[in-house]
N, C-alpha and C positions, 0 to 999 in steps of 0.2 A: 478602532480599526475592525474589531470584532463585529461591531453592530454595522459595521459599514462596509462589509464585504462584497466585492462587485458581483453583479449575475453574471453567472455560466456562461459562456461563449460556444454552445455545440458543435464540435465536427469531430469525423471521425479519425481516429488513433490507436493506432498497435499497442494494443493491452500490455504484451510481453514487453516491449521497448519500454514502455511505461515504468514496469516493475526494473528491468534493465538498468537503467536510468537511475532508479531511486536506488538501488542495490550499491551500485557505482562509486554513488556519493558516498553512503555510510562505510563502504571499505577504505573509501581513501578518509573519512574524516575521522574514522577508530580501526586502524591496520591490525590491531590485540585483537577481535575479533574476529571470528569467519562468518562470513553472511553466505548462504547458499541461495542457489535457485533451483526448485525441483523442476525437472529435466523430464519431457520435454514440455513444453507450452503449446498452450493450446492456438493456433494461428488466427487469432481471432481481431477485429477493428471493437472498439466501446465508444459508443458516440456519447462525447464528454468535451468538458470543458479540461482539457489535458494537462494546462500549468497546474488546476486546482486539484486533481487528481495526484499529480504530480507530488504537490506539497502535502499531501494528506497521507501518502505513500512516504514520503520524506519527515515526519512529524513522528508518523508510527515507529517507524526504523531509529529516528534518534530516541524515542523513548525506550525500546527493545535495548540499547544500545547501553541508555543510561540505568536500567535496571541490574544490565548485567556488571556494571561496575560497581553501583551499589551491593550487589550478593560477593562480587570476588575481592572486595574491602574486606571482606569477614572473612570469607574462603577462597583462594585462588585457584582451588580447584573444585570442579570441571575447567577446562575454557572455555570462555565466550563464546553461544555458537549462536544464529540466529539461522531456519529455516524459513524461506519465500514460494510459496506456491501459486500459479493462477488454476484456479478450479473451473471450468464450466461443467456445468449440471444442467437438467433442462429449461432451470428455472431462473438462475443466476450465473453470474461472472463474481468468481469471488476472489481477492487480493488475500490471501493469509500469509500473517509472519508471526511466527512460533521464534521465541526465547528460551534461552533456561537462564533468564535472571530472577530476580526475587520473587514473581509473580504478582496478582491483584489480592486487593488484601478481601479478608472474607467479609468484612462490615463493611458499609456503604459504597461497595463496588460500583453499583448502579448511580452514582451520583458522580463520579470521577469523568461524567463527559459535559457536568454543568460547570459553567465560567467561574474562573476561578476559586476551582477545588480541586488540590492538589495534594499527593502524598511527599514529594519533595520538598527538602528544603529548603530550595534554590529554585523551586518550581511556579509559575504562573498561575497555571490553573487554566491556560486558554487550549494546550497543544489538542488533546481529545476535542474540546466542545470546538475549533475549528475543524477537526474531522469530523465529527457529525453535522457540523451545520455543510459544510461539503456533499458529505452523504444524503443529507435529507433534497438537498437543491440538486441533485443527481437521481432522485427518486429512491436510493438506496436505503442501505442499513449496515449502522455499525453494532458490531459485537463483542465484547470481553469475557472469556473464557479463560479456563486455566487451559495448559498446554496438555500434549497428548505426548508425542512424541519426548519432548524436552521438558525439565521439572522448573517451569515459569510463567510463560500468558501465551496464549492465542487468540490475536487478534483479527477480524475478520472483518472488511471491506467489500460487500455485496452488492451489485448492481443488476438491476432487472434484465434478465435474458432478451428482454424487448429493446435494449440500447446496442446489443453485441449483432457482430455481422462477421462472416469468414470475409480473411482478407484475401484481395484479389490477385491471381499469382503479377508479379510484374512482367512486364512486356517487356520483350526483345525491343530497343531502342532503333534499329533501322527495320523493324518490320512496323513498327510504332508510326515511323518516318513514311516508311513507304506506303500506308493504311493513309495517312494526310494527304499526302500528294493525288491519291489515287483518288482519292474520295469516298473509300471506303472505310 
């Protein structure tokens, strides 16, 4: 399934709903954690293939997720916390989600996004190398970083400022209406 991943389907999609979205899932699928979202988002559209982004946001977060279980097996304290950001900078649109779970190990960090190489023991080895193959067919780049904020990983989801567009404010529905009729 790996090597047979469909091509991108582009259009454009509210970045922050995106991140929304994937946030969503990982609070209702591990409630023992808090997942935040730094506040506010930036209003922006990322012309993307948005299930794939989607799951790549959703892959990142269950891993954040399972790290942090991993660390509170041995220590239950801190709790679980996972920060979410969307960054625009001039250059990039970037997804980051900071853990304080065990973090990335200092030996062959840089290899944990080729297939099938995993630090779990129950692990694939595919979740990373399908975010990167995402990121790379997105034009992007993926990152692993230790964290800043929190004592675990920061991962970083980077998309070329060339794909991001401010979103359109929505239109009043009867002046929408009355712009058809009129022909204007």
């Amino acid at each position: 399934a790996f090597a047979r991943m469909p091509a991108p389907k582009f259009a454009a999609a509210d970045a922050g709903e995106l991140l929304r979205q994937a946030v969503f899932a990982q609070r209702v699928a591990d409630p023992d954690v808090t997942v935040e979202i730094a506040e506010p988002l930036p209003d922006v559209n990322l012309v993307c293939d948005a299930r794939m982004v989607g799951q790549a946001l959703a892959n990142i977060l269950k891993n954040a997720g399972e790290a942090i279980a991993t660390r509170r097996a041995g220590s239950p304290v801190p709790a679980g916390r996972i920060i979410t950001r969307l960054v625009l900078d001039g250059r990039h649109l970037c997804f980051e989600i900071e853990d304080n779970g065990v973090g990335l190990p200092d030996r062959d960090r840089d290899r944990l996004t080729e297939p099938y190489v995993t630090t779990r023991e129950k692990g694939t080895g595919l979740g990373l190398a399908i975010v990167k193959r995402i990121l790379e067919d997105h034009g992007g780049e993926l990152s692993l970083t230790d964290a800043g904020a929190l004592e675990g990983a920061l991962v970083t989801l980077g998309f070329p400022a060339t794909q991001v567009s401010p979103r359109a404010a929505p239109q009043d529905a009867v002046t929408a209406g009355r712009q058809s009729k009129n022909g204007r």
